[in-house]
N, C-alpha and C positions, 0 to 999 in steps of 0.2 A: 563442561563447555564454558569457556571465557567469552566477556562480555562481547567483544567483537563478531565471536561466533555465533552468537546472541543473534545480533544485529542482523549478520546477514543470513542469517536463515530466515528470520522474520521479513529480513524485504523481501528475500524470493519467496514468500509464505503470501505476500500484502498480493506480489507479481500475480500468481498464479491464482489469487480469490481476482481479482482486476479481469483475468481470462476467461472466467469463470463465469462471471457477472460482466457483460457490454454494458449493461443500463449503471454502472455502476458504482458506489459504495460511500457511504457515509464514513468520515472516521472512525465513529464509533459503535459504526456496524462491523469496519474491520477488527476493532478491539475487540469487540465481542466476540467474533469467529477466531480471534487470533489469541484471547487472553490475556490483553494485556488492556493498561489503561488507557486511553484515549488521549493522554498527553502525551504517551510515547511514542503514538501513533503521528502526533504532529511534530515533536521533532526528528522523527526520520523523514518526514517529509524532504526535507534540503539532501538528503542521499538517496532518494527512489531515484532510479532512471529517467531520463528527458522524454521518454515516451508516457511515462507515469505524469499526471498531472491534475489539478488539484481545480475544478470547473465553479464559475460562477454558482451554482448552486449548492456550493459545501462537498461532491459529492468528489469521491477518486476515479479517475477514469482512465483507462488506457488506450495509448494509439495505437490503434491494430497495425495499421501498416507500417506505420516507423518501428513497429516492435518486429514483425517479419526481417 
């Protein structure tokens, strides 16, 4: 699997812990569920979906309804 394939299994990996979890996620709780380091977690940040977004409290959160 190449790195781009990488990538994007990992965001729809980040997408679907975000559905998982409403209250939801640290980066480096995603890292941990997802395996990777926690730096990787924040430069994909600039390519998670506009519904995916990133709250005052460090945590990732997803918008339900913009993601419907």
């Amino acid at each position: 699997m190449g790195r781009s394939e990488n990538k994007a299994s990992r965001l729809l990996k980040i997408e679907a812990l975000l559905l998982a979890f409403p209250q939801g996620m640290s980066q480096a709780e995603v890292a941990r569920r997802l395996n990777v380091n926690r730096s990787t977690i924040n430069r994909d940040l600039a390519d998670l979906p506009k519904h995916i977004y990133l709250e005052d409290d460090g945590r990732l959160h997803i918008d339900r309804e913009a993601y419907l």
